[in-house]
C-alpha positions in Angstrom: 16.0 -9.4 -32.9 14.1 -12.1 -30.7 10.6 -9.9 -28.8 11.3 -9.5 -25.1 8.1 -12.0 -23.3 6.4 -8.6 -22.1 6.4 -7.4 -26.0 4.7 -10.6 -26.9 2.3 -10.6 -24.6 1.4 -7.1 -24.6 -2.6 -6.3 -25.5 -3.2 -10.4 -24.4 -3.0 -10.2 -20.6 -6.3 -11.1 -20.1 -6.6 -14.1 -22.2 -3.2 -14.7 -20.9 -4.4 -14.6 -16.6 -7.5 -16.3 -17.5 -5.1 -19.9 -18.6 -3.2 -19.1 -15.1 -6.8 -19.2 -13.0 -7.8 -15.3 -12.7 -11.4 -14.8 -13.0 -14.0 -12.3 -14.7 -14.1 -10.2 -11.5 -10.3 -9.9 -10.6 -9.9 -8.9 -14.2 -12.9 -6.5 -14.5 -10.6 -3.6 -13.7 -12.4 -3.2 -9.7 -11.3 -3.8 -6.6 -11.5 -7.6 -5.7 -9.9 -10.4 -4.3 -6.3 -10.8 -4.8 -5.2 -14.3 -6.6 -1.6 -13.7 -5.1 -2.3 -13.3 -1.5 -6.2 -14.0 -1.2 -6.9 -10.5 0.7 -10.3 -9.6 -0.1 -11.5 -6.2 -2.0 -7.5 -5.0 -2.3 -6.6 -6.4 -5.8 -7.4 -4.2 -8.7 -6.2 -5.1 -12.3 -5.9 -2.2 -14.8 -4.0 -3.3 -17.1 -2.5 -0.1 -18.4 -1.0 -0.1 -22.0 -2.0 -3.7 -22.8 1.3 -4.5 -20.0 -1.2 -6.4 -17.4 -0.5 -4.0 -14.4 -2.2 -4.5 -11.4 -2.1 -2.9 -7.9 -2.5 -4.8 -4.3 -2.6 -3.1 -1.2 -0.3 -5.9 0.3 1.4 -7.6 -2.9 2.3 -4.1 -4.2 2.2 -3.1 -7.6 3.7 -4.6 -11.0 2.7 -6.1 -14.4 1.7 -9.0 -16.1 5.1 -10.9 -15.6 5.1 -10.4 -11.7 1.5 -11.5 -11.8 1.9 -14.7 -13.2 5.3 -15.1 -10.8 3.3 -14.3 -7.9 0.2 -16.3 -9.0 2.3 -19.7 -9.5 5.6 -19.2 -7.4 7.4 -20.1 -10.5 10.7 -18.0 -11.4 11.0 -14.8 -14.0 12.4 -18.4 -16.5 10.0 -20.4 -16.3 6.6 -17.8 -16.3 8.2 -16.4 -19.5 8.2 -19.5 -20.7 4.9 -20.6 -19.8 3.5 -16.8 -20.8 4.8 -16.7 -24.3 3.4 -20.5 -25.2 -0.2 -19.1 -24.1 0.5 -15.9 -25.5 0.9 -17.9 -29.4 -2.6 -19.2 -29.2 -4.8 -16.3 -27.6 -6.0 -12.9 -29.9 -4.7 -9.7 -28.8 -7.5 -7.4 -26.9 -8.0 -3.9 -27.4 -5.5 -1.9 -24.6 -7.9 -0.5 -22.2 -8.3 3.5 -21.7 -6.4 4.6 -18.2 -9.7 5.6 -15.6 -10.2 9.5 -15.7 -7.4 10.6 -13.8 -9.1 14.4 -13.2 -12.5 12.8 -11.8 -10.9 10.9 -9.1 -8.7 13.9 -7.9 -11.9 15.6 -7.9 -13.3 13.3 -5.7 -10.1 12.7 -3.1 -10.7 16.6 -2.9 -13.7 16.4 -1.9 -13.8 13.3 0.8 -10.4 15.3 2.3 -12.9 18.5 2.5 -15.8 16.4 4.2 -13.2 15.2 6.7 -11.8 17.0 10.0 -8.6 17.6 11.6 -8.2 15.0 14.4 -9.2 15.9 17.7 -9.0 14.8 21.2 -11.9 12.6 21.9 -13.3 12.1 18.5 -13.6 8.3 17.4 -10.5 8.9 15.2 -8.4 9.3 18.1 -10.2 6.9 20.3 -9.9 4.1 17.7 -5.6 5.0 17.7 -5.6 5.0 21.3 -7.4 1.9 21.8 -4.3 0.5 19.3 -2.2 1.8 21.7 -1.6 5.3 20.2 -1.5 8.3 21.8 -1.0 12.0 20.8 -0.4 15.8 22.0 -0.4 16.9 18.6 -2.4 14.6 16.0 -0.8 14.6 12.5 -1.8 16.9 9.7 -1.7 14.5 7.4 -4.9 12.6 9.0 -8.2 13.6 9.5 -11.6 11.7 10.1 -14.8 11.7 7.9 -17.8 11.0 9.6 -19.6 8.5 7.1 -17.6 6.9 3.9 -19.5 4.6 2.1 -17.7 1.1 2.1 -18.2 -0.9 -0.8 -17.4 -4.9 -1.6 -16.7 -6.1 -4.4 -18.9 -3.3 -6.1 -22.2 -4.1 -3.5 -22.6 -1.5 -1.5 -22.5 -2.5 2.6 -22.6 0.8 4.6 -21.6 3.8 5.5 -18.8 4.4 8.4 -16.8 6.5 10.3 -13.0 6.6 8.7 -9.9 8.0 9.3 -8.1 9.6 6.3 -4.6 9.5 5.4 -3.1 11.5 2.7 -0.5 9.8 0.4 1.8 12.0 -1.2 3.9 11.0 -4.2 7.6 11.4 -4.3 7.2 15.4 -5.4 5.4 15.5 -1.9 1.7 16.5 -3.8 -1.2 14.5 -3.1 -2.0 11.4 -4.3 -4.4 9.9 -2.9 -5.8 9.2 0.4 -5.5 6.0 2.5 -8.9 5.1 4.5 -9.5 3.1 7.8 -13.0 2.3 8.3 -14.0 2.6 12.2 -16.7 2.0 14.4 -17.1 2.4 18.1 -13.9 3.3 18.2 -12.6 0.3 16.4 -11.8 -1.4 13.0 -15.2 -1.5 11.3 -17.0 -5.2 10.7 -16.0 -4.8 6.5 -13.9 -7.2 4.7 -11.0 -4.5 4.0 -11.3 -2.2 6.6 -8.1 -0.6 5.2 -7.7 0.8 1.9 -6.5 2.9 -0.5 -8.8 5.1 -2.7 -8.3 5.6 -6.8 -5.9 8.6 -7.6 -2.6 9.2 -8.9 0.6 6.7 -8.9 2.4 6.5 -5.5 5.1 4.5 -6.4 8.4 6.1 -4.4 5.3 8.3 -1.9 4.6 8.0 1.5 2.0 9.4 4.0 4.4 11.9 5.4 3.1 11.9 9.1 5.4 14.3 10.6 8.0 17.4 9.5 11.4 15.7 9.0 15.4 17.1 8.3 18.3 15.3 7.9 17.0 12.2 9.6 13.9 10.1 8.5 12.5 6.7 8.9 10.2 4.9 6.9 7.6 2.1 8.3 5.2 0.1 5.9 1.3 0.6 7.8 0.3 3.9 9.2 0.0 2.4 12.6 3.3 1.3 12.3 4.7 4.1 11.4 3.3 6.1 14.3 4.2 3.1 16.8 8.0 3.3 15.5 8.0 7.3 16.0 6.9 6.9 19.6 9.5 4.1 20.3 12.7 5.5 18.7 11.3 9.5 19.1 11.9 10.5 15.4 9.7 11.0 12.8 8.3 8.1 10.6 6.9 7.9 7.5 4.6 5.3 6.0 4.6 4.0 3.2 1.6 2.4 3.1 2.9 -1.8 2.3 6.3 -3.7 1.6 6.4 -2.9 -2.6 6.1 1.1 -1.0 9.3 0.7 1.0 11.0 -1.1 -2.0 10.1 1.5 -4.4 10.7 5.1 -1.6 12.1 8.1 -2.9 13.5 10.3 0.1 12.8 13.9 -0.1 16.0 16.1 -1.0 16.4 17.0 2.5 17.0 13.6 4.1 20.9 12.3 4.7 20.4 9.5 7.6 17.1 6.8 6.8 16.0 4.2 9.4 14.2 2.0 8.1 11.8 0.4 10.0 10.6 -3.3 9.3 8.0 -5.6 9.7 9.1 -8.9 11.0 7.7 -11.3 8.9 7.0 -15.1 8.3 7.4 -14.8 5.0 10.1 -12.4 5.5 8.4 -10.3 2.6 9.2 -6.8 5.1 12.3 -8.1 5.6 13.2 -8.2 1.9 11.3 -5.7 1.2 13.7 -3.4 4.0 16.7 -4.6 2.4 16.1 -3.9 -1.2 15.3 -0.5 0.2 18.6 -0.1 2.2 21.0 -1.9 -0.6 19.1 0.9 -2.8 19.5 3.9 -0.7 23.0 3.3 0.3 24.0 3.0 -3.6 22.7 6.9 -3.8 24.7 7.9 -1.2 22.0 7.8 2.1 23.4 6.7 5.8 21.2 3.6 6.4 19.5 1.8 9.3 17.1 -1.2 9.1 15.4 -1.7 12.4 13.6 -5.5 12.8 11.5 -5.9 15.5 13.0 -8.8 18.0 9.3 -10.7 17.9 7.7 -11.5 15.0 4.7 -8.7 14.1 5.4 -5.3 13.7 6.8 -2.4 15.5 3.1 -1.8 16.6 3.4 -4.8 18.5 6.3 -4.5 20.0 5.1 -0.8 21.2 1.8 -2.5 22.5 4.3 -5.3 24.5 6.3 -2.8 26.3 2.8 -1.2 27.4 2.0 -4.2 29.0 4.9 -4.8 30.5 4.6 -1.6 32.5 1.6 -1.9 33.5 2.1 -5.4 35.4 
């Protein structure tokens, strides 16, 4: 029986995105650049059981396949093609060891303990009311810490304020903790002032920013989430980028999603909003997708109708 491309390739991803253009750094297993979408410090490559996994706070998540496909544009035909002639001619490399698991939980613990609960006036809540925000009740599920060391690229640049927002897997545990680095009540002068800390899978997870029944929706960013709550008055999840909304597993108490899209160029939340819905409506959900009637996201759209009223 012929080997499947991922079979043949497996153990040589490396060698194998090194012939496609990836460098030393964006394969060194830290956060960098990513060679799909060019966003600095959100690409990490990990490259779990030899399969060439990766993770990008915009692209999403996959493995050595998708890489090359979003690398080059070409098709699933033509990068297997392509991987398996490079994958003849390069050695196998020893599969790498999965990071230790048990001290990054330790260490989401303790940033979560050396943060706060939001509270009126704080530069948490200044920074989401200066987006346009506002709150009675903050979420649980965000608090602020009141200096987070920022690094790039491994150099370390500072220490800032950031809000914390904790990403739960589908189970609804904690996974890990999504960061915003702020200052003076705004985003913070670093190349990624958004991202996501090491911890456990969240594929299917979501930042669950408010108590929801029968009826949920879902937005990609935090900020969009909580803009889409205030404009259609139910609560929203987030789920953190497009390949999150994809991949969302509703908890077993929700009947009716709305899912709420970015409005994209690209149309990558658009896709990423149908794939959901085609998916959800197969296991039996009510389904909504919501697309904002400008292009941006529902945060802009809140922001426009703030304006309006005020002239």
């Amino acid at each position: 029986m012929r080997l499947s491309v991922r079979e043949i390739a497996q153990g040589r991803w490396p060698s194998i995105l090194t012939a496609f253009g990836l460098n030393d750094k964006q394969l060194s297993g830290k956060h960098t650049s990513c060679p799909a979408c060019g966003g600095k410090d959100r690409f990490r490559f990990d490259d779990k059981d030899g399969r060439g996994t990766y993770y990008c706070a915009q692209c999403g998540a996959g493995d050595g396949v998708a890489l090359v496909m979003a690398v080059t544009g070409l098709d699933f035909k033509s990068a297997a093609a392509e991987i398996e002639q490079i994958a003849g001619v390069v050695p196998a490399s020893p599969t790498k060891m999965p990071p230790d698991v048990d001290a990054a939980v330790e260490k989401l613990k303790r940033v979560w303990r050396e943060s706060a609960p939001l509270a009126h006036g704080d530069e948490g809540m200044r920074y989401l009311a200066g987006r346009g925000l506002a709150f009675d009740s903050p979420p649980k599920s965000m608090r602020l810490h009141p200096g987070l060391s920022y690094y790039d690229d491994g150099q370390f640049i500072g220490r800032y304020t950031a809000l914390m927002a904790m990403v739960c897997g589908p189970d609804g545990k904690a996974a890990t903790l999504h960061r915003t680095y702020i200052k003076d009540g705004k985003k913070a002068p670093v190349p990624s002032p958004k991202k996501l800390m090491t911890g456990k899978p969240i594929t299917g997870g979501a930042i669950r920013l408010f108590p929801a029944g029968s009826c949920l929706g879902i937005a990609e960013g935090v900020e969009t989430a909580l803009a889409a709550s205030a404009l259609f008055q139910k609560p929203i999840w987030s789920c953190v980028n497009a390949h999150g909304i994809e991949t969302f597993v509703p908890p077993a108490n929700a009947e009716r999603i709305t899912i709420c899209s970015d409005n994209d160029e690209n149309f990558v939340g658009q896709k990423a909003a149908f794939t959901a819905a085609h998916r959800l409506w197969k296991q039996g959900f009510e389904v909504t997708v919501m697309i904002p009637p400008m292009q941006g996201d529902w945060l802009d759209v809140l922001n426009s109708r703030i304006a309006t009223s005020k002239n």
